[in-house]
Backbone bond lengths (Angstrom), bond angles and torsions (degrees), N, CA, C in turn:
res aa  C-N    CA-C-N  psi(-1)  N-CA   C-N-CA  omega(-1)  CA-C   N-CA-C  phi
1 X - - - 1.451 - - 1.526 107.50 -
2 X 1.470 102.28 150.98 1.325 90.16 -159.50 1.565 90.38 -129.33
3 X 1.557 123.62 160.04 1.240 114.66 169.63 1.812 110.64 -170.67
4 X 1.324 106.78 122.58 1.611 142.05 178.23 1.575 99.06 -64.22
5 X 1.023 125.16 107.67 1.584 136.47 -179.47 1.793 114.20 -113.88
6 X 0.835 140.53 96.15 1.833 138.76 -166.95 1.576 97.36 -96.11
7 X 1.443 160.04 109.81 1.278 154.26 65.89 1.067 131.53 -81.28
8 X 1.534 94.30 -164.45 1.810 129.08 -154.15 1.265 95.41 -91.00
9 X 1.627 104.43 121.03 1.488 112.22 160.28 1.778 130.44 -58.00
10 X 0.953 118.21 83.54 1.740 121.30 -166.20 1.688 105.67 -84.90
11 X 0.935 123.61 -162.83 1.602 140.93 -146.44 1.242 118.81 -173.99
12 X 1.278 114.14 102.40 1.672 116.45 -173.65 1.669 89.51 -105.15
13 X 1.725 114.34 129.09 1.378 116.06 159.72 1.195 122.58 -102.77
14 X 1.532 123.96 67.82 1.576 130.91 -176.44 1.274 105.06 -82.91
15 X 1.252 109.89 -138.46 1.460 119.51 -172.09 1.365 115.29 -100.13
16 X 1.565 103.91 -12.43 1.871 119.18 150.80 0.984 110.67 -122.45
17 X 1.142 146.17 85.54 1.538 149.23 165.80 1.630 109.39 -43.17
18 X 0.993 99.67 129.80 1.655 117.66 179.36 1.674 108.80 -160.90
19 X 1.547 88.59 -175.91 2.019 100.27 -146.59 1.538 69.38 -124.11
20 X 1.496 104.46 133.95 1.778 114.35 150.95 1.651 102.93 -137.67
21 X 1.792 90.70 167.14 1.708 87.05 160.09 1.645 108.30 -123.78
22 X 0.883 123.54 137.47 1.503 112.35 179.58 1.494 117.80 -80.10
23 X 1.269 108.96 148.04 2.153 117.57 -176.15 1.592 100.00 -82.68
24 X 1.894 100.01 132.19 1.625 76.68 -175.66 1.592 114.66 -84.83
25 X 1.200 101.43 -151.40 1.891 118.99 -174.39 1.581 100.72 -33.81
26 X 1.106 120.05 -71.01 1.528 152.42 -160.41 1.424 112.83 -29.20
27 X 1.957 87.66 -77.44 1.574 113.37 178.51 1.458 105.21 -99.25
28 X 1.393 146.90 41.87 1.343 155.91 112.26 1.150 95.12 -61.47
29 X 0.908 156.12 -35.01 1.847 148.16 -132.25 1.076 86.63 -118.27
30 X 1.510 127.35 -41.16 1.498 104.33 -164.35 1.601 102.05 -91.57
31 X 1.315 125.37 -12.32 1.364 122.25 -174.24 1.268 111.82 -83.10
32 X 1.427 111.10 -18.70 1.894 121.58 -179.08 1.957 101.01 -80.25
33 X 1.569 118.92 -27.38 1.198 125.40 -173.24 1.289 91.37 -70.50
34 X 1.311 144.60 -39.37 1.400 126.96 176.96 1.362 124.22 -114.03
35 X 1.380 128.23 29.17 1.343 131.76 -128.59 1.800 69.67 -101.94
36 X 1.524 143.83 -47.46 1.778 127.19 -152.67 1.695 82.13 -58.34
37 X 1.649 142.02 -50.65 1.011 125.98 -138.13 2.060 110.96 -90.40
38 X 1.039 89.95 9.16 2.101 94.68 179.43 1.104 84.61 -126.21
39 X 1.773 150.85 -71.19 1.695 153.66 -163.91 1.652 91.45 -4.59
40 X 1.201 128.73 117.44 1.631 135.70 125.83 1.318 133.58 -67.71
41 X 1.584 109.99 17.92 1.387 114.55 -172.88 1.786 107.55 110.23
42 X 1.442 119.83 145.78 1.370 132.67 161.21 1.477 100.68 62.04
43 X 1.484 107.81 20.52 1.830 101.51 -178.86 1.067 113.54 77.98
44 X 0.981 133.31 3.63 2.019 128.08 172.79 1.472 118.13 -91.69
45 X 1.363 89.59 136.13 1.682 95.62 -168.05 1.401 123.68 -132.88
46 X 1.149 88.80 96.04 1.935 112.06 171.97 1.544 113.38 -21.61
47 X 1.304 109.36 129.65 1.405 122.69 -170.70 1.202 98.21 -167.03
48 X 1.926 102.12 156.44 1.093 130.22 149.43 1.252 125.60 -98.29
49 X 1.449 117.43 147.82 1.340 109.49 -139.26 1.694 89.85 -135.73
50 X 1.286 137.73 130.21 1.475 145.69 178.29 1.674 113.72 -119.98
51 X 1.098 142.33 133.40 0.855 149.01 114.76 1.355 140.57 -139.34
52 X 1.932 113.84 126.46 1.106 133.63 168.27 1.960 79.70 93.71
53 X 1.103 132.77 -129.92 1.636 145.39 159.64 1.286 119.87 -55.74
54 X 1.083 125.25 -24.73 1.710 122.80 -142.72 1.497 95.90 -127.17
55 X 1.532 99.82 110.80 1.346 126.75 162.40 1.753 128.61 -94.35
56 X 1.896 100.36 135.13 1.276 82.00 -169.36 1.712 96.61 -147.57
57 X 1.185 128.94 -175.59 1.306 112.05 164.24 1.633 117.73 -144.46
58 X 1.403 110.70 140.02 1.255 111.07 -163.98 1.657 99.37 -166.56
59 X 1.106 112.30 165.08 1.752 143.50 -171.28 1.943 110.67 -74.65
60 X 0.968 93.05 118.34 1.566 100.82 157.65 1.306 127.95 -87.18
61 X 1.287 128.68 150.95 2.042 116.94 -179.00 1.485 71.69 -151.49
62 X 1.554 85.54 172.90 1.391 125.67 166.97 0.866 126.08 -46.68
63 X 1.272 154.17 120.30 1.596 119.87 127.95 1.486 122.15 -153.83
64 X 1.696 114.58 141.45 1.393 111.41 -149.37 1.258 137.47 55.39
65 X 1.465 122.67 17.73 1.784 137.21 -172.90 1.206 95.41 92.98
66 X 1.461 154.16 -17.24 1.503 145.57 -167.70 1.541 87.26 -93.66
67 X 1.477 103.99 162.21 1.594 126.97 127.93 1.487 122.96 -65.45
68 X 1.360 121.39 128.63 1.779 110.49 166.44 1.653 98.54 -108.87
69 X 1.488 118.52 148.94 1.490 144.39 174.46 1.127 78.92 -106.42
70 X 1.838 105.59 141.97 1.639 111.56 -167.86 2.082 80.75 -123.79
71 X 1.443 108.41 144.03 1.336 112.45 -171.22 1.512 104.26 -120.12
72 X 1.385 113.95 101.19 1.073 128.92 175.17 1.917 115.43 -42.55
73 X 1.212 127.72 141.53 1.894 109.81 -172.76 1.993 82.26 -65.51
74 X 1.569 112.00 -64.08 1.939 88.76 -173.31 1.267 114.87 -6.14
75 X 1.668 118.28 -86.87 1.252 135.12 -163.53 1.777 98.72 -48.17
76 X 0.813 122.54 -88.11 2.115 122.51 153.03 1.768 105.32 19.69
77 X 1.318 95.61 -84.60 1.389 103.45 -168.25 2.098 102.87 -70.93
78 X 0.967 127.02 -53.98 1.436 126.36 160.78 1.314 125.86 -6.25
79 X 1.812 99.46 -41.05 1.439 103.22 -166.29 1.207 96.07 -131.15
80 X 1.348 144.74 -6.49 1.252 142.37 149.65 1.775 84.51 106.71
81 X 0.916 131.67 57.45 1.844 128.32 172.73 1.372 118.93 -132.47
82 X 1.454 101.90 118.24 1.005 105.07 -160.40 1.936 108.22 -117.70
83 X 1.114 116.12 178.40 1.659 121.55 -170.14 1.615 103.79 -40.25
84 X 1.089 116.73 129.69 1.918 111.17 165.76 1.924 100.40 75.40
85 X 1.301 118.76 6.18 1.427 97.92 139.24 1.412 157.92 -92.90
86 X 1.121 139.60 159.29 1.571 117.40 -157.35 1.709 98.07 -111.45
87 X 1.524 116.99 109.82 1.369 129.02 176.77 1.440 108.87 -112.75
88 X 1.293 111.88 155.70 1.405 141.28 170.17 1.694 111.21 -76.06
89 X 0.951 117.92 125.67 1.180 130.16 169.82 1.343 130.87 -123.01
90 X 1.620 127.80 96.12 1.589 121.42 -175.88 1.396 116.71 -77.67
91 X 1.127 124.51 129.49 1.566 107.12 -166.64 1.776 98.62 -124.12
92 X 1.266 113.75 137.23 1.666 105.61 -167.29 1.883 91.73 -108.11
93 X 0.789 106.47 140.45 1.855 112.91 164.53 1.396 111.42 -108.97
94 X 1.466 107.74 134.51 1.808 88.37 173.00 1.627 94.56 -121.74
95 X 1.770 82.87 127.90 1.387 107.97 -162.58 1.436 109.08 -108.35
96 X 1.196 118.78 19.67 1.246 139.65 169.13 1.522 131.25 -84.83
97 X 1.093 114.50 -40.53 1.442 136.54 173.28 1.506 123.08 -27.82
């Protein structure tokens, strides 16, 4: 399953600060429609993750009713994206498993 995600790169400063973009209304909805069959536990959901060239793979969670894609600085600097830009994100699920 495949899915085209468009936000804003944001910035959580917790106790690990990291860069996500959140999935909007749409394609959250469709990732929660299959989310028991990819979940590895605690709601996180294995994906492949694209943007612009640069492939990578990493976990989706919750938060606030969205999914957040967490953006490694690598992937960041790769594609030249920085805080408060608005990127594309293809996210693959394998819904096969």
């Amino acid at each position: 399953m495949e899915i085209e995600a468009v936000g804003e790169v944001w910035h959580w400063r917790g106790p690990a600060p990291f860069h996500f973009v959140s999935v909007p209304d749409a394609e959250s909805a469709r990732i929660r429609e299959v989310a028991s069959l990819v979940t590895y536990g605690w709601g996180m959901i294995p994906v492949s993750a694209r943007i612009g060239s640069t492939t990578w793979t990493t976990s989706l969670f919750a938060k606030d009713g969205l999914y957040v894609v967490p953006l490694k600085d690598r992937i960041r600097a790769a594609e030249d994206v920085e805080l408060g830009d608005t990127v594309t994100v293809v996210l693959t699920l394998d819904v096969n498993r």
